[in-house]
C-alpha positions as CSV (number, residue, x, y, z in Angstrom):
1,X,0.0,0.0,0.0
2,X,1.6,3.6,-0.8
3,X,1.9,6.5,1.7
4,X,-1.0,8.4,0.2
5,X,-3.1,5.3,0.5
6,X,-2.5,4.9,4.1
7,X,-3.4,9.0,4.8
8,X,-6.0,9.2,2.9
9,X,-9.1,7.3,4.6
10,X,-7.2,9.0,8.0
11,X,-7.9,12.9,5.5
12,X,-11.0,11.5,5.1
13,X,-12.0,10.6,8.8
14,X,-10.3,13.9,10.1
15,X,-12.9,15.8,7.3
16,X,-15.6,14.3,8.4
17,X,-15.1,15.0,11.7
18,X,-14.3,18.5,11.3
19,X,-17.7,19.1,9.9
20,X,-19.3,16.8,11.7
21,X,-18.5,18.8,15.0
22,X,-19.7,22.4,14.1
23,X,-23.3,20.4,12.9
24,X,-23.7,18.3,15.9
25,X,-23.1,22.0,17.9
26,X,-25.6,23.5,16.2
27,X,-27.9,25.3,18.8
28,X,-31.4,26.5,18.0
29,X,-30.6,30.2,18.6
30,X,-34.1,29.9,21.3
31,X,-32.1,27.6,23.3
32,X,-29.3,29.7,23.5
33,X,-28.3,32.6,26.0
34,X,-27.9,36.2,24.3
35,X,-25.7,37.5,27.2
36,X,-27.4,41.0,26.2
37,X,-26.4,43.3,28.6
38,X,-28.4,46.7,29.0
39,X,-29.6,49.5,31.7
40,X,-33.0,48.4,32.9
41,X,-34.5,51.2,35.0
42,X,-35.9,50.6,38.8
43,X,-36.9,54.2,39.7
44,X,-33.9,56.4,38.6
45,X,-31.3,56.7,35.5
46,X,-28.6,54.0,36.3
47,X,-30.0,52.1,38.8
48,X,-30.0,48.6,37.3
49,X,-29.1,46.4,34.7
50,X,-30.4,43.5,32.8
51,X,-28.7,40.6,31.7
52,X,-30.1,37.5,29.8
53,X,-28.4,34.9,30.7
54,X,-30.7,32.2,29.8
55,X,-32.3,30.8,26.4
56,X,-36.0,32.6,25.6
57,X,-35.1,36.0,28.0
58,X,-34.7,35.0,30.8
59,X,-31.8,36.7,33.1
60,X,-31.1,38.8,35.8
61,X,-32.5,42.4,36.8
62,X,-29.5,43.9,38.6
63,X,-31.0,46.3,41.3
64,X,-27.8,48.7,41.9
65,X,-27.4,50.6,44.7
66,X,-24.7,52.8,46.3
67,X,-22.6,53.0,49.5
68,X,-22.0,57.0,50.6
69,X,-21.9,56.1,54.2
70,X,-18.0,57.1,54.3
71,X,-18.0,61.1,54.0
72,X,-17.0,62.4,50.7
73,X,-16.8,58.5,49.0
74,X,-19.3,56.5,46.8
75,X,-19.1,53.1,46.0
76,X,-21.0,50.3,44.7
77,X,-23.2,48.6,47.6
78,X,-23.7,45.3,46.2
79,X,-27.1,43.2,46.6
80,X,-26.5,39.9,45.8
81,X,-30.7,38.6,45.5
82,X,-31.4,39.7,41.8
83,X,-35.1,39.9,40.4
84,X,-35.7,37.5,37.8
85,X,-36.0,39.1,34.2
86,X,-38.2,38.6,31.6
87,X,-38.6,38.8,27.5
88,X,-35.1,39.9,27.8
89,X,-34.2,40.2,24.1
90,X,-38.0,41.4,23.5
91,X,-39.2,45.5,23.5
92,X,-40.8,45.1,27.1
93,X,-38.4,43.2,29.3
94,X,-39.6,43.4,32.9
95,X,-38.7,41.8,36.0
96,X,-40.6,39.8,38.7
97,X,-39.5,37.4,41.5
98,X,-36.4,36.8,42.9
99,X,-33.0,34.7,41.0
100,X,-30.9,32.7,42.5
101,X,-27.9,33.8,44.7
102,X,-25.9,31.4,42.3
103,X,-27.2,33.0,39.2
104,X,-25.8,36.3,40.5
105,X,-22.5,34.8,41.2
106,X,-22.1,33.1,37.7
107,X,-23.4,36.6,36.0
108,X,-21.4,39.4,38.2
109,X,-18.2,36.7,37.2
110,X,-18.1,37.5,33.5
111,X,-15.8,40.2,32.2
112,X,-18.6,42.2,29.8
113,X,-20.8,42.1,32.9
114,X,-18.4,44.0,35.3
115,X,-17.8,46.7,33.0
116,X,-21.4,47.0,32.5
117,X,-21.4,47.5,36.3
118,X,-18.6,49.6,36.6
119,X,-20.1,52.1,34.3
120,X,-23.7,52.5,35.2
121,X,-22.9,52.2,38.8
122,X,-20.2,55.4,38.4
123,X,-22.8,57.2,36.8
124,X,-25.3,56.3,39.4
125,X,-22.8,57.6,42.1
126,X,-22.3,60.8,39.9
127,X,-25.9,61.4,40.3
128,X,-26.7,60.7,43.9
129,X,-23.1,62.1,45.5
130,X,-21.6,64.4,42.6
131,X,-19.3,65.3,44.9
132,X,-18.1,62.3,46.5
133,X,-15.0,60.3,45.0
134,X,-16.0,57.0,43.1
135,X,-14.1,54.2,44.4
136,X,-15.0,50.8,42.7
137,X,-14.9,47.4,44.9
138,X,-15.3,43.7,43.5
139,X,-19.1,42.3,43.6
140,X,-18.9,39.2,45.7
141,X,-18.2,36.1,43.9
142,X,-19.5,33.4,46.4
143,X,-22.3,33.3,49.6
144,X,-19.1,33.7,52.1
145,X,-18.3,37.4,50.4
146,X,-22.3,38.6,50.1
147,X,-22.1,41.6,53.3
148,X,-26.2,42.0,54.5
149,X,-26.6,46.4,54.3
150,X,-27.3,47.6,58.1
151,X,-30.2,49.9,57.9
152,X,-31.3,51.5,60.9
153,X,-34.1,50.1,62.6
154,X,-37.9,51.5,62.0
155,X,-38.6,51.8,65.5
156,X,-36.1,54.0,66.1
157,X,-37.4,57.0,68.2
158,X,-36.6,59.5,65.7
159,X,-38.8,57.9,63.2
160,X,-42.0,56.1,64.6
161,X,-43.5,57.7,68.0
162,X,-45.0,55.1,70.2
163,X,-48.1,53.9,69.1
164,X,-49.3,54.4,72.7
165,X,-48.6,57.8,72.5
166,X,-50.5,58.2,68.9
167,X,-53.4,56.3,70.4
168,X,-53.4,58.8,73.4
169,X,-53.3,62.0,70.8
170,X,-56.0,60.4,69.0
171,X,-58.2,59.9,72.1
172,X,-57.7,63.9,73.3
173,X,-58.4,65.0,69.6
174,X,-62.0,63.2,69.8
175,X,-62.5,64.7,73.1
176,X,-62.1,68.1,71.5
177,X,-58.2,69.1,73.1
178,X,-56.1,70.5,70.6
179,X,-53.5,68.6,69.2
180,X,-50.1,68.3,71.2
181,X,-47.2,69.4,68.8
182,X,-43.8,67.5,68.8
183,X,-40.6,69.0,69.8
């Protein structure tokens, strides 16, 4: 048997399977994730970001908030329990329900995803603290890294008066006494 006899059913094999791997990979573009990446408004300019993730739409809604508890800084404060998003790649995408902690972890990891971030959250931090330095910090990548916000608490004396007190004021109202002011 010659040399080019002996290479060519091994051409022949390696051609087939060369084509045979990019067919067999074939996706149905509806099964596939887009990885669009876009602002997705909450309430204000800046303050979230979609990102399908998934095959038909589905993602994560990115609620983005900032930190500008340290005087004359702003930085990202990151939430780690995304909303689930919706029609994604359609006109309308919304978002409903909560994601997955995991889902958050696997998105906030990619590359295109962080610089997303970095740039809406900067202008969102230009907005809220135009004075303040922006000062970027890593989203957390795993549960162990996820830092719950303190916020103070709602009964607080400053905030809520004692609803024994209120009940009193309503009483004395009904009774025709004027209505004690706060100090």
């Amino acid at each position: 048997m010659s040399p080019i006899s002996k290479r060519f059913p091994r051409a022949c094999l390696a051609a087939a399977l060369l084509l045979a791997l990019p067919l067999s990979s074939c996706v149905p573009a509806q099964r596939r994730p887009t990885w669009a990446i876009y602002p997705l408004q909450r309430s204000q300019p800046h303050d979230g970001l979609a990102v399908v993730s998934q095959p038909d739409g589905y993602g994560v809604h990115l609620w983005l908030a900032t930190d500008t508890s340290q005087k004359g800084m702003c930085r990202p404060r990151w939430l780690a329990d995304p909303a689930r998003l919706f029609n994604g790649n359609g006109t309308a995408p919304f978002s409903s329900g909560l994601a997955s902690r995991a889902e958050f972890f696997a998105v906030v990891a990619r590359k295109d995803v962080q610089r997303a971030l970095r740039l809406e959250l900067e202008a969102l931090c230009r907005s809220r603290a135009p004075r303040a330095e922006w000062r970027w910090s890593e989203p957390p990548r795993n549960p162990a890294q996820v830092k719950q916000p303190s916020f103070p608490l709602v009964e607080e004396p400053d905030l809520l008066p004692a609803p024994s007190a209120i009940r009193q004021q309503e009483e004395a109202m009904l009774q025709g006494a004027p209505p004690e002011t706060s100090p």
